[in-house]
C-alpha positions as CSV (number, residue, x, y, z in Angstrom):
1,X,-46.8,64.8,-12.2
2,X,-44.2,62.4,-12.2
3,X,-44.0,59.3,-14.9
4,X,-42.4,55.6,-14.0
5,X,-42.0,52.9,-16.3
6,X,-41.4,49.2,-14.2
7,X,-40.9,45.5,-15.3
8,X,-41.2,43.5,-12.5
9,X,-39.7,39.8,-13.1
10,X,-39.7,36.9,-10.9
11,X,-43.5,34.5,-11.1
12,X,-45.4,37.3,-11.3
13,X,-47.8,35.7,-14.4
14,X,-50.3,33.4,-13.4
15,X,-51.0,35.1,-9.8
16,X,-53.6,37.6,-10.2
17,X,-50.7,40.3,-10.7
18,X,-52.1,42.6,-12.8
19,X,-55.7,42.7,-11.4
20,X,-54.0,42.9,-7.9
21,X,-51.7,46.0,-9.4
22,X,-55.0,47.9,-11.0
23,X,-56.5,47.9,-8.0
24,X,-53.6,49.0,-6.3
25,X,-52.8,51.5,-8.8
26,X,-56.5,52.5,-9.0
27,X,-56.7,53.3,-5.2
28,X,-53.3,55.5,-5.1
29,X,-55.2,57.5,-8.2
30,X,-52.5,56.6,-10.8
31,X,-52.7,56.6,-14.2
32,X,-51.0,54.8,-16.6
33,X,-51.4,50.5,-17.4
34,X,-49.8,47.3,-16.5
35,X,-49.6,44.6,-19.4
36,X,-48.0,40.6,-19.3
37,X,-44.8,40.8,-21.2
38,X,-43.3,37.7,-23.7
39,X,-40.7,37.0,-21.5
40,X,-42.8,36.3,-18.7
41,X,-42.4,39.7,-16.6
42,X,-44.8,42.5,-16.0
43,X,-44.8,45.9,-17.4
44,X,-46.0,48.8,-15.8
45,X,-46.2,52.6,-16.4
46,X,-47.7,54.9,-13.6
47,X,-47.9,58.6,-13.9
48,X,-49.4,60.5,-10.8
49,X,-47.7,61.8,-7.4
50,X,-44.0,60.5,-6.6
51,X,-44.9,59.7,-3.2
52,X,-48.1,57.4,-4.6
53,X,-46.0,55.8,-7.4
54,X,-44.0,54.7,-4.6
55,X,-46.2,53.3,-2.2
56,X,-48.1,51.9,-5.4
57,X,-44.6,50.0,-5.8
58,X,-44.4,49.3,-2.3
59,X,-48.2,48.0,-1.6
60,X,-47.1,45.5,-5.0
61,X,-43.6,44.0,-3.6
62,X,-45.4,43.5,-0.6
63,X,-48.1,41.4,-1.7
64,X,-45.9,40.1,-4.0
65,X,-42.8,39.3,-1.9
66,X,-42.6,35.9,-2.4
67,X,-42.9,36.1,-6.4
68,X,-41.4,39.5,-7.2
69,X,-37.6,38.5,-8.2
70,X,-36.6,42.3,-9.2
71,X,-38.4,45.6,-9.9
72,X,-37.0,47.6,-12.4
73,X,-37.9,51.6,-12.2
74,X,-36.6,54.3,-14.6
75,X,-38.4,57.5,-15.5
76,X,-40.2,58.0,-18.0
77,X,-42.3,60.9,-20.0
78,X,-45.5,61.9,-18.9
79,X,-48.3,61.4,-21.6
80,X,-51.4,63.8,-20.8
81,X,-53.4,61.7,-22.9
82,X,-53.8,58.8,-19.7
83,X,-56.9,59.4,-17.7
84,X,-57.3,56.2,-16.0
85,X,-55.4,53.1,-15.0
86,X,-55.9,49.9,-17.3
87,X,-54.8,46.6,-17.9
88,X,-54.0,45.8,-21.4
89,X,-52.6,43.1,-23.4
């Protein structure tokens, strides 16, 4: 299992971001949330199979292209105690 934290910053509030990246998150069977930040950017942390953290990523700039500005990615630590994908606040 592999762990990725990701702010994504550009106009990504407002747009139906973070429904649009649990369901995307939810269909590659991640784990993990994605939460509005104060500054205006989006925070996500996804914990499943590289390969579907990627295209989870992928599926997101896509939709998003015309919003995203940057995606941020570093590792992070896996925490066992996520069993589902949520938005939070």
């Amino acid at each position: 299992m592999t762990s990725k934290h990701i702010i994504f910053t550009g106009t990504v509030q407002g747009v139906g971001f973070r429904f649009t990246a649990h369901s995307i998150a939810k269909r590659c069977g991640l784990c993990g949330f994605v939460r509005n930040l104060s500054d205006g950017s989006v925070e996500m942390l996804a914990q499943g199979d590289d390969q579907d953290i990627n295209d989870c990523i992928r599926d997101l700039n896509e939709t998003f292209r015309g919003s995203i500005r940057d995606t941020n990615i570093n590792d992070a630590t896996c925490d066992e105690k996520l069993t589902d994908f949520r938005i939070t606040f």
